[in-house]
C-alpha positions as CSV (number, residue, x, y, z in Angstrom):
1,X,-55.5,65.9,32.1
2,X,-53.2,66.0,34.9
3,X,-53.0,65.5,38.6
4,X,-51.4,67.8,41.1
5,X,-48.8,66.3,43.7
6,X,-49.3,69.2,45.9
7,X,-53.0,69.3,46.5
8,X,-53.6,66.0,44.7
9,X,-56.0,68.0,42.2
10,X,-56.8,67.3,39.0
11,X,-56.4,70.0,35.9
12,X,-56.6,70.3,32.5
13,X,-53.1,70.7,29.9
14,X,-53.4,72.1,26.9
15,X,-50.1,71.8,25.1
16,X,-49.3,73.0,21.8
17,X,-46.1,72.0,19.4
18,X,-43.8,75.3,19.0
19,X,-43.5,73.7,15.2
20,X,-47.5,74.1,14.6
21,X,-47.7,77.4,16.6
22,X,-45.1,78.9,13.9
23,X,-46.6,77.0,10.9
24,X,-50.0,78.3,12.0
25,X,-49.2,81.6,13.0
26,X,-52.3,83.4,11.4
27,X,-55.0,81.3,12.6
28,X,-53.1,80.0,16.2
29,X,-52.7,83.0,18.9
30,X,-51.6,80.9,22.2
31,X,-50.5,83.9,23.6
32,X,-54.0,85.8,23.4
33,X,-55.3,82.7,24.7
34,X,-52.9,82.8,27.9
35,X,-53.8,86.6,28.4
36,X,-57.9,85.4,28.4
37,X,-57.6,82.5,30.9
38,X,-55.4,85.1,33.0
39,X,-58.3,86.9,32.7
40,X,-60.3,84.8,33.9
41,X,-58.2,83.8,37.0
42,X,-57.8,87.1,37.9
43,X,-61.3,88.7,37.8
44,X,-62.9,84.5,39.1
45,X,-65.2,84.7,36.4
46,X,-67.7,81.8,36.4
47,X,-67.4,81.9,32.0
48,X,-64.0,80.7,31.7
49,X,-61.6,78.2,33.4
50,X,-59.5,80.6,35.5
51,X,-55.6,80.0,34.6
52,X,-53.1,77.8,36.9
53,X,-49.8,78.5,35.0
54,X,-48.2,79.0,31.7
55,X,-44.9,77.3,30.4
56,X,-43.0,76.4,27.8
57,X,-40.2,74.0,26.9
58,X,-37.8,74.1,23.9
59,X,-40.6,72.6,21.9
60,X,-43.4,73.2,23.7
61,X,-46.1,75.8,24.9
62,X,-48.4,74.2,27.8
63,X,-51.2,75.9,29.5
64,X,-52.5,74.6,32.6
65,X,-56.1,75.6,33.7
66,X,-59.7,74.4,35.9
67,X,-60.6,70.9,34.7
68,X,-64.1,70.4,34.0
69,X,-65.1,66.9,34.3
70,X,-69.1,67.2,32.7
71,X,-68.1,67.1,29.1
72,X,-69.1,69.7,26.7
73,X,-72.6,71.0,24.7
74,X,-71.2,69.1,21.9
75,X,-71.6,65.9,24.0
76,X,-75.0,66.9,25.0
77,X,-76.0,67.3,21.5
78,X,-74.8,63.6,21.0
79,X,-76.2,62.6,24.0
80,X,-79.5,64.0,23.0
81,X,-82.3,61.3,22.1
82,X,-84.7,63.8,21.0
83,X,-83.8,67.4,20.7
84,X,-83.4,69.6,23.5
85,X,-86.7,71.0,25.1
86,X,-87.7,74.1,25.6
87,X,-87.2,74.8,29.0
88,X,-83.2,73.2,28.6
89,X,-82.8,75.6,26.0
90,X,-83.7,78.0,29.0
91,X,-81.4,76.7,30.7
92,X,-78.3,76.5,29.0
93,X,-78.5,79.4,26.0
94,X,-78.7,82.4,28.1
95,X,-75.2,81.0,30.2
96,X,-73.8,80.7,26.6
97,X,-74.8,84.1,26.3
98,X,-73.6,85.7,28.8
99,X,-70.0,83.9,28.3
100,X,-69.7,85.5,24.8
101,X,-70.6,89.0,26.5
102,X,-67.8,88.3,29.4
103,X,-65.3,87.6,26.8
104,X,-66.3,90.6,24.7
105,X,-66.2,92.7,27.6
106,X,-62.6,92.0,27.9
107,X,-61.7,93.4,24.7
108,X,-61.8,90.0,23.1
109,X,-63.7,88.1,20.0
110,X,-63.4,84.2,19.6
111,X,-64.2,83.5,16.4
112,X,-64.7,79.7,16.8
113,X,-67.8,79.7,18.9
114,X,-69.1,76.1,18.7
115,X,-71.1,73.5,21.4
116,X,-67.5,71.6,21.2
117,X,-66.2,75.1,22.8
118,X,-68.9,75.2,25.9
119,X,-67.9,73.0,28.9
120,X,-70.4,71.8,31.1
121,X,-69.8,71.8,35.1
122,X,-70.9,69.0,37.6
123,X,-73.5,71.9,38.7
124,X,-74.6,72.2,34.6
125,X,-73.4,75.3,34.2
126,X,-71.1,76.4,31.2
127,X,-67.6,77.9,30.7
128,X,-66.3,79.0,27.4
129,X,-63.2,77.7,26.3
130,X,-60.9,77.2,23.8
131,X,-59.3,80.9,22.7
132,X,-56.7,79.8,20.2
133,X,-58.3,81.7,17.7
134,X,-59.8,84.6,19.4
135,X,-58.0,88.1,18.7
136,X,-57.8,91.6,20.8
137,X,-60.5,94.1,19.5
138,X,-60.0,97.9,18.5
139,X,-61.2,100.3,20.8
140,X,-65.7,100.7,20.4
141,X,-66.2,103.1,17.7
142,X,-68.5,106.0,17.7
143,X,-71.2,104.1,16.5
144,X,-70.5,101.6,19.1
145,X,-69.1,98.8,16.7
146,X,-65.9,97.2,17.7
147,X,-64.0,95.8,14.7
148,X,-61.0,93.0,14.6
149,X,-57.7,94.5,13.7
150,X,-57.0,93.2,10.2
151,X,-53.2,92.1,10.7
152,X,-54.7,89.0,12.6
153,X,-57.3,88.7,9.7
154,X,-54.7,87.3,7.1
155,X,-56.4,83.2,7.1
156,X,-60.0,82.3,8.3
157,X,-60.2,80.7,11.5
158,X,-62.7,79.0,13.4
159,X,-65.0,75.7,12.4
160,X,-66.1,75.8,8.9
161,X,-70.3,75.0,9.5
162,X,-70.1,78.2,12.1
163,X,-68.1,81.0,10.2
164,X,-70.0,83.8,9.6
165,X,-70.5,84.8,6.1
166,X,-68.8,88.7,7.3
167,X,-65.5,86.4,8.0
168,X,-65.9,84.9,4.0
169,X,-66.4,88.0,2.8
170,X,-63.3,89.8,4.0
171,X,-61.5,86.9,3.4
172,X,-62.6,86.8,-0.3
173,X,-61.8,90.4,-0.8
174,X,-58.4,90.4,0.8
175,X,-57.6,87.8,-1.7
176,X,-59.1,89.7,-4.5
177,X,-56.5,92.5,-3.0
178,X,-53.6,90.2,-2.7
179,X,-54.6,88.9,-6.5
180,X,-54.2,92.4,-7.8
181,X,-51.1,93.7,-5.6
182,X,-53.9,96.4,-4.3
183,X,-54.5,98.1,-0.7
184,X,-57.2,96.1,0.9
185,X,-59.9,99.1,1.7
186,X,-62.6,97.4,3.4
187,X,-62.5,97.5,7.3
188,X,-62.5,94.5,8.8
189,X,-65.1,92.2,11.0
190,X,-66.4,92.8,14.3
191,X,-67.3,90.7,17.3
192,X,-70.9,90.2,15.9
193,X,-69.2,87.6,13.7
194,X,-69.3,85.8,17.1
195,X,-73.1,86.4,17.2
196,X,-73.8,84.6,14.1
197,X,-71.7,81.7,15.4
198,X,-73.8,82.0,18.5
199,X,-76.8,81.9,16.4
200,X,-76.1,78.8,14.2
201,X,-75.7,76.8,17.8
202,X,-78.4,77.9,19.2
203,X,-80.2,76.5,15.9
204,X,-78.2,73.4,16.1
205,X,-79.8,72.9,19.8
206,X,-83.3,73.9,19.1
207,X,-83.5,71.1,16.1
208,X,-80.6,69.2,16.1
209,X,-78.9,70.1,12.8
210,X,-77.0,72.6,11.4
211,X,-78.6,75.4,9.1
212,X,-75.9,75.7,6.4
213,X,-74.3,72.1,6.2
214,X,-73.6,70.4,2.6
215,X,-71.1,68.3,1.7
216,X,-69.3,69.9,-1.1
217,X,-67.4,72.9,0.5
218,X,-68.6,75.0,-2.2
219,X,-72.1,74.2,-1.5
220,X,-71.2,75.0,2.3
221,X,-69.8,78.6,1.3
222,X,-72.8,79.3,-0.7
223,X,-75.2,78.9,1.5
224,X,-73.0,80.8,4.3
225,X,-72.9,83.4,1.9
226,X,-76.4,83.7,0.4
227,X,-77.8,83.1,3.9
228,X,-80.9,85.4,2.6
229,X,-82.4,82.5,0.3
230,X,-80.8,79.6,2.0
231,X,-81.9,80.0,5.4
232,X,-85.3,78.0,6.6
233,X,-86.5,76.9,9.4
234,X,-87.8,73.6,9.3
235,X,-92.0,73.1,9.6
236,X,-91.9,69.7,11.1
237,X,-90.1,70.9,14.3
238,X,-92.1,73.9,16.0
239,X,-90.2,76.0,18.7
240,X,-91.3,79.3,20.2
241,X,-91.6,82.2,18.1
242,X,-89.7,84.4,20.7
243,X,-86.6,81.6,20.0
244,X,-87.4,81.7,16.4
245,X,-86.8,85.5,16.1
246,X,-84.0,85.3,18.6
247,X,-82.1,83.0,15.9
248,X,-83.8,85.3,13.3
249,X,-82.3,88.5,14.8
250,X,-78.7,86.4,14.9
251,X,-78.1,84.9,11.6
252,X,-78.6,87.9,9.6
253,X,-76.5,90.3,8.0
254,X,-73.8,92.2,9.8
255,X,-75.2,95.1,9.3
256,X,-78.6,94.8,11.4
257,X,-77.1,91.9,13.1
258,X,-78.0,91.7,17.0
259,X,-74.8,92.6,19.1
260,X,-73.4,94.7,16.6
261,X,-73.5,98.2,18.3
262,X,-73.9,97.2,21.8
263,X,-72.3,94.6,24.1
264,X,-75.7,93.8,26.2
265,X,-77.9,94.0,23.0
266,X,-78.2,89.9,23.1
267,X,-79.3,90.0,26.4
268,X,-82.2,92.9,26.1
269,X,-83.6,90.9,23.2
270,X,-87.3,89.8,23.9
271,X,-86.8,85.8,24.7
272,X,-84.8,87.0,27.7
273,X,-87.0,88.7,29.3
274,X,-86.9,88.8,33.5
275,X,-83.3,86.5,33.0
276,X,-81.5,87.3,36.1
277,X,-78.2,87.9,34.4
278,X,-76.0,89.2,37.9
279,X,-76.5,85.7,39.4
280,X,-77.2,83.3,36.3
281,X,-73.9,81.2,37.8
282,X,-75.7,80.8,40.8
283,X,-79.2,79.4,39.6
284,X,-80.0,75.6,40.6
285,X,-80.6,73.7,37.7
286,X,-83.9,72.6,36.9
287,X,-85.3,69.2,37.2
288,X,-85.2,66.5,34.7
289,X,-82.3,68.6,32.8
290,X,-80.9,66.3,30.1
291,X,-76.8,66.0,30.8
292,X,-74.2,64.1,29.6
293,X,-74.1,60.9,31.0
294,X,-71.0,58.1,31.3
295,X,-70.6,54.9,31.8
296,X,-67.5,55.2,34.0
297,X,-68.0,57.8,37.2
298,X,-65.2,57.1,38.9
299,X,-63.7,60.4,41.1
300,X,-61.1,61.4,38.8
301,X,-59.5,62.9,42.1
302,X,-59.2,59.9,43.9
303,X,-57.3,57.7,41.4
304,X,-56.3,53.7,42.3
305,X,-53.1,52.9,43.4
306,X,-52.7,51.2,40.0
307,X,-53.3,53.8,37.8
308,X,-51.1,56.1,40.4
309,X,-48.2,53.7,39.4
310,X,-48.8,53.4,36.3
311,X,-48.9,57.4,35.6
312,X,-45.8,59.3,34.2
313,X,-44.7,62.8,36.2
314,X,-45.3,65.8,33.6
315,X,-41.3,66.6,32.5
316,X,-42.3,69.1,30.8
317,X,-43.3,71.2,34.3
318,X,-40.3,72.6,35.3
319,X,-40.5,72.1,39.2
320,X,-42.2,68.4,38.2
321,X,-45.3,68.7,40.7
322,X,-47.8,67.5,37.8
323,X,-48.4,64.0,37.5
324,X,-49.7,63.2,33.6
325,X,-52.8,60.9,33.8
326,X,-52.6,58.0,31.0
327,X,-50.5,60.0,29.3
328,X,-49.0,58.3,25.5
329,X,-45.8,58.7,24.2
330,X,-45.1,60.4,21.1
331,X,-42.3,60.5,18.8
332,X,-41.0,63.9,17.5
333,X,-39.5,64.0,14.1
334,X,-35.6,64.9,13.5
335,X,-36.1,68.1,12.1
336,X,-38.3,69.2,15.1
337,X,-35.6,68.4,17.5
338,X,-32.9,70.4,15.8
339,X,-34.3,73.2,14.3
340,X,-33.5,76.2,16.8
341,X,-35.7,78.6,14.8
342,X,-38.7,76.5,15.8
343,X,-37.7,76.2,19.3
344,X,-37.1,80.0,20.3
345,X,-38.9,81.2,23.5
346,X,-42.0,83.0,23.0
347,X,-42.0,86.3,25.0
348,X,-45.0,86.7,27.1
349,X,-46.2,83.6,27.6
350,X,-44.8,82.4,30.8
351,X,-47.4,83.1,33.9
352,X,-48.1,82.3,37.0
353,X,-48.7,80.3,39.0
354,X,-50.2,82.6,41.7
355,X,-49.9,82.3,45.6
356,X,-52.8,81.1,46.6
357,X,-53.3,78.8,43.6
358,X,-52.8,75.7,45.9
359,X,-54.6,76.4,49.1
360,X,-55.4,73.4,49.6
361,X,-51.7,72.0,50.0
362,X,-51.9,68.4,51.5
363,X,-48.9,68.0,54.1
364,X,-45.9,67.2,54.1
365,X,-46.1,63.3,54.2
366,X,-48.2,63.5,51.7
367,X,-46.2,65.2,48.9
368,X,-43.0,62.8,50.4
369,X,-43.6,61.0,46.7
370,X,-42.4,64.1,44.8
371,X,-38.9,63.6,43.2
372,X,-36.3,65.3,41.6
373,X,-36.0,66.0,37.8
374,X,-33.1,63.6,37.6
375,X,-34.5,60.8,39.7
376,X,-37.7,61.2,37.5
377,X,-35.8,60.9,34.1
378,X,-34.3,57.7,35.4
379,X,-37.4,56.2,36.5
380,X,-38.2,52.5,34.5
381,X,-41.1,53.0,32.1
382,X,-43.6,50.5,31.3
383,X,-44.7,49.9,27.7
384,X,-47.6,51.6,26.7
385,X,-49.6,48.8,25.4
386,X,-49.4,46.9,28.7
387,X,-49.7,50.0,30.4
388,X,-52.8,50.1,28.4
389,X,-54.3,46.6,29.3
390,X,-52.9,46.5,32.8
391,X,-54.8,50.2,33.9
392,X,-58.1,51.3,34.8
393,X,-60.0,53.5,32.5
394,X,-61.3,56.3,34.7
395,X,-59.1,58.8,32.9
396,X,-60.0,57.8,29.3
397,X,-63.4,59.5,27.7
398,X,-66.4,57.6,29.3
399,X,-67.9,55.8,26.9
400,X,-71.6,56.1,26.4
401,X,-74.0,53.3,27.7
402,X,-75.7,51.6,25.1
403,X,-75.7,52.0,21.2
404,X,-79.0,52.3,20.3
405,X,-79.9,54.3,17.0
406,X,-79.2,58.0,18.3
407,X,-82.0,60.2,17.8
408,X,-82.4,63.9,16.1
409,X,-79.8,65.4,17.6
410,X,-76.9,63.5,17.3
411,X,-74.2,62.9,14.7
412,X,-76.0,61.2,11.3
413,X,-74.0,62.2,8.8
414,X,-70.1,63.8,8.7
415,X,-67.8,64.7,6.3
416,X,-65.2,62.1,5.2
417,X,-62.7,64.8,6.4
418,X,-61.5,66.7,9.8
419,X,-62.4,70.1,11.3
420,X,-58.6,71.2,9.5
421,X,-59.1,69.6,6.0
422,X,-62.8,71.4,6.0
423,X,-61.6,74.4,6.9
424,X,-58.8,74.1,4.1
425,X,-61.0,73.3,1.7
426,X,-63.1,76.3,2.4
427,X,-60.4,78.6,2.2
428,X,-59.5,76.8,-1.0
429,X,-62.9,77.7,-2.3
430,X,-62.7,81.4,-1.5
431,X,-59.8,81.7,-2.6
432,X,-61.0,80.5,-6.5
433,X,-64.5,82.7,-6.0
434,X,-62.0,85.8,-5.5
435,X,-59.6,84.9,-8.6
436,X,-62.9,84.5,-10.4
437,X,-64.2,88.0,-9.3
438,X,-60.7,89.6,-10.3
439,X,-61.0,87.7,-14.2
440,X,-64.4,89.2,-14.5
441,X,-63.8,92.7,-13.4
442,X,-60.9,92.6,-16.3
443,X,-58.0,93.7,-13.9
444,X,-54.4,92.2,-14.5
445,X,-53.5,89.8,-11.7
446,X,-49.8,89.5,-10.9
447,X,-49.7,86.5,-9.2
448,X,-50.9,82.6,-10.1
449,X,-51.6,82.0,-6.6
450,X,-50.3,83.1,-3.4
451,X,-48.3,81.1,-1.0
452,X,-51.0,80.1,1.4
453,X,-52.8,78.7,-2.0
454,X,-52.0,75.0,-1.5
455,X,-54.2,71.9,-2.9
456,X,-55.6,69.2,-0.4
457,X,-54.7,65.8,-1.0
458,X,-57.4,63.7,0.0
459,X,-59.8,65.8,-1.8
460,X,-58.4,67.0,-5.1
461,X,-58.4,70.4,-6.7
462,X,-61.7,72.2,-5.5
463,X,-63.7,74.0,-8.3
464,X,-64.4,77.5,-8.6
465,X,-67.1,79.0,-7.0
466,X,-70.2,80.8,-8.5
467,X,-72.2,82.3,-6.4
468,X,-75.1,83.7,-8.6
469,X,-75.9,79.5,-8.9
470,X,-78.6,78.3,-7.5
471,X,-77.0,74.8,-7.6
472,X,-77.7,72.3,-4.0
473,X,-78.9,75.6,-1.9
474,X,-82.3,74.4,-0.8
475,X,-82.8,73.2,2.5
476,X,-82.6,69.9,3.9
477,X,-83.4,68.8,7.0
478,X,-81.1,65.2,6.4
479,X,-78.1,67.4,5.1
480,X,-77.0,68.9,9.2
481,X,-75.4,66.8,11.4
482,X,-75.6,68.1,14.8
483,X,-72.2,69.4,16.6
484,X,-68.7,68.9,14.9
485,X,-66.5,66.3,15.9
486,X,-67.7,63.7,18.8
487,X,-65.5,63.3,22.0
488,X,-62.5,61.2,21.7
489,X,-63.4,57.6,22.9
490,X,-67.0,57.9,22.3
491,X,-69.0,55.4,20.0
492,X,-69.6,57.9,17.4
493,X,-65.3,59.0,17.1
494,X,-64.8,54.9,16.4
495,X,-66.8,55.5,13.4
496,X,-64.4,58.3,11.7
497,X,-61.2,56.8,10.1
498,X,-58.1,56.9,12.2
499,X,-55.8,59.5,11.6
500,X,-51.9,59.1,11.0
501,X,-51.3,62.2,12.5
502,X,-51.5,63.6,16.5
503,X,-54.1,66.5,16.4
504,X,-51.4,69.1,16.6
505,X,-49.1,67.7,13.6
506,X,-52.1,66.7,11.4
507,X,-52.5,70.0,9.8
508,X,-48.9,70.7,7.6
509,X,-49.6,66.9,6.6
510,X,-52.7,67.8,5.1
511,X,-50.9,69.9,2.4
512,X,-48.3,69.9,-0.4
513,X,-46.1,72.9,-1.5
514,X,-46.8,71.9,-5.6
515,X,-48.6,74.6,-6.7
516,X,-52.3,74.4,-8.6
517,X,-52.2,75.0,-12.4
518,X,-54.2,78.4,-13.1
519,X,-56.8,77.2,-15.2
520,X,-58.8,80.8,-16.0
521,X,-55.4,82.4,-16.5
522,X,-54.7,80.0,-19.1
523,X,-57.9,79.5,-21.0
524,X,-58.1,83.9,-20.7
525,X,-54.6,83.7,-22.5
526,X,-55.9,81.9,-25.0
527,X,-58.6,83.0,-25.6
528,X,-56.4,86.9,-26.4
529,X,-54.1,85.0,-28.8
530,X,-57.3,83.7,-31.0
531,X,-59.0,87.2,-31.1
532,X,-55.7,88.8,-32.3
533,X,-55.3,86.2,-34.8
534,X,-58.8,86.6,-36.0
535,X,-57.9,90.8,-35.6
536,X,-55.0,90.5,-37.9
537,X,-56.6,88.4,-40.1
538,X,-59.6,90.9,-40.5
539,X,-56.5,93.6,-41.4
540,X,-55.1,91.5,-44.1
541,X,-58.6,90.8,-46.0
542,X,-59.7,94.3,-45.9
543,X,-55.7,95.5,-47.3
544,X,-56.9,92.7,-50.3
545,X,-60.0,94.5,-50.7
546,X,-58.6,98.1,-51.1
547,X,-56.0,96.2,-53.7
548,X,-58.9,95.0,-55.6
């Protein structure tokens, strides 16, 4: 979060490590994410934060957008004492809606659709954010399908509970492919894989756990995948029967999914019927709507002189009008700083900002505080542990008033792991279903494992994957924890363990290059030498019975 020193605003940074950006290359598209928020500035959509500017440093890429102050659907969820009602889902799942369809109307899927990813406004209405993994779609087919071009298909993407089983699936057979050194035939997903994601929150909301959670990864990928037997709804939470076979209609197979052929199929389906789509942004919200609420409200526009002071100018902004709010100081690591492979420009990325981006200009005495680069480089710091105690917290995460027991729809139960290692592990576990596929079908594989095959530390060597078990696939009401991960700074993030890493470097530390003994491979070996021995042994006593 920052603060403008020409209109005294206050906007949203999201800045991402050149480093990561290259390490992650196949899941991490910051430049398709520039393009949507562009997008969004320049058509004023009410689904998106529009865009402010784009930059970039020798290390960095920084975006700079609309800040939303009322938290996110994944707060709400938290928030939530018990479940949200009916007429709330009213409210806030046809917006949802119709923020998917804007986004696919550009020519875009996300691919991480998630209540984490759905910001709420000081009027409760949402924008969808967060398009690091979304990806340009191929022109609409003749049977109105429109698929995801399989060059940015190489690693699954997105937040493991929400995936849709069509993104396993391809992902299982492209390793199958890459197993065998053969051409990957299948065609790849389309944006109803953002349908299913879609459908899986709208579950979440309507009872306050996920449908396909488990702790083991493999149980996770099972049920994902065998959706068909695993999916339930649960008996002791009735909701409408038009929401039922909304989320009925959603988490199904790709094939008969809703929003497969059509971009306005969601939105014809029977639970929205009379929805006033053209001025949905517009609607007042209903009384006694549930929000998130925090303990600290202070105007995060009007900051006190003390936390003015105490803030450090942006030096990453190249004109340095940006003032970062509580900002913490990190340290880079050697190679980081050196390596000029890393820290090549990106081409494209740079944007904006436009000329009536600042309208609202304060005068001229008021921007007198603004000072040069140099002058702002030479400026005394103060230690950021007494900056710490000596501030005020209106720019940390509100905390939440209270700690009673939270109720159905918050956070119970989580994995002893982040969003990153899950999704690793999940990988990890396709990736051993798809070498099993390739032992069974007899083919030769040429390669042990390839190099995106790498073993997670804090949780071992996964096991393969059988799909045809029935192993931990019923239901479970206690199994789902509502949304992901809780807010920074809110009572349920204190619970997690801390992590040694910032967000953006925790990834590659999550991994080691030592590769995973192939197990199959060598028990398969094996068992060829003990049936030739047993062949050529058979040879030998029937030579002693012709001698005889």
């Amino acid at each position: 979060m920052v603060r403008c020193k020409l209109d005294n605003q206050t906007y949203a940074r999201k800045t991402l490590s050149k480093s990561f950006v290259r390490r992650a290359r196949d899941q991490c598209f910051p430049t398709t994410e520039r393009v949507i928020h562009a997008c969004a500035s320049t058509s004023r959509t009410p689904w998106a934060p529009h865009l402010i500017a784009a930059y970039q440093t020798s290390l960095e890429l920084s975006l700079l957008t609309d800040y939303v102050d009322g938290g996110t659907m994944g707060d709400l969820l938290e928030f939530a004492q018990h479940g949200i009602r009916d007429f709330e889902l009213r409210w806030w799942i046809p917006q949802a809606v119709a923020a998917v369809c804007w986004l696919h109307e550009q020519g875009f899927v996300h691919r991480d659709i998630k209540p984490a990813n759905f910001l709420i406004t000081t009027t409760s209405h949402l924008k969808l954010t967060d398009f690091g993994s979304a990806a340009r779609l191929l022109p609409v087919s003749k049977d109105g399908i429109q698929r995801v071009p399989k060059e940015v298909c190489n690693q699954l993407c997105g937040t493991v509970d929400y995936i849709s089983p069509d993104m396993l699936e391809y992902d299982e057979q492209k390793n199958e492919a890459d197993e065998v050194q053969e051409d990957l035939v299948c065609e790849g997903y389309g944006r109803e894989t953002d349908w299913w994601s879609l459908g899986v929150m709208v579950y979440e909301m309507a009872y306050g756990v996920l449908p396909f959670f488990a702790e083991r990864m493999e149980d996770t990928l099972k049920r994902i995948v065998n959706h068909q037997r695993t999916f339930q709804f649960p008996s002791d939470l009735p909701i409408s029967s038009l929401l039922k076979s909304l989320i009925q209609r959603l988490l199904t197979d790709a094939g008969s999914r809703l929003g497969r052929k059509s971009l306005y199929e969601v939105q014809k389906d029977e639970y929205f019927r009379g929805m006033p789509w053209s001025n949905l942004h517009k609607l007042s919200r209903p009384d006694g709507l549930l929000v998130p609420q925090f303990t600290d409200s202070t105007d995060v526009n009007n900051p006190s002189p003390e936390q003015e002071q105490g803030s450090e100018p942006a030096s990453s902004f190249p004109s340095g009008s940006f003032t970062t709010i509580q900002a913490e100081s990190t340290l880079r690591s050697k190679a980081e700083q050196i390596d000029t492979k890393i820290v090549s420009p990106t081409d494209g990325f740079t944007w904006g900002p436009l000329v009536d981006a600042f309208d609202q200009a304060l005068g001229p005495s008021a921007v007198s505080f603004i000072h040069p680069t140099p002058r702002v480089l030479r400026r005394p710091t103060v230690p950021p542990s007494a900056s710490r105690l000596r501030r005020d917290v209106s720019y940390s995460t509100p905390l939440r008033s209270g700690r009673q027991i939270l109720g159905t729809s918050t956070v119970r139960r989580t994995r002893a792991m982040s969003e990153r290692q899950a999704l690793q592990q999940l990988m990890s576990a396709v990736r051993e279903s798809a070498h099993k596929k390739v032992l069974q079908s007899g083919k030769k594989t040429h390669i042990r494992f390839t190099r995106r095959e790498r073993a997670i530390v804090p949780m071992g060597k996964s096991a393969g994957v059988d799909l045809e078990d029935d192993a931990d696939l019923t239901f479970r009401t206690a199994d789902g924890p509502p949304s992901p991960s809780p807010r920074p700074g809110s009572s349920m993030a204190r619970t997690r363990p801390p992590s040694r890493a910032t967000p953006t470097e925790e990834w590659p530390s999550l991994v080691h290059e030592k590769e995973m003994p192939n197990k199959w491979e060598d028990m398969h070996r094996r068992m060829r030498t003990l049936a030739k021995g047993v062949e050529d042994a058979e040879k030998r006593l029937n030579e002693l019975k012709v001698l005889v």
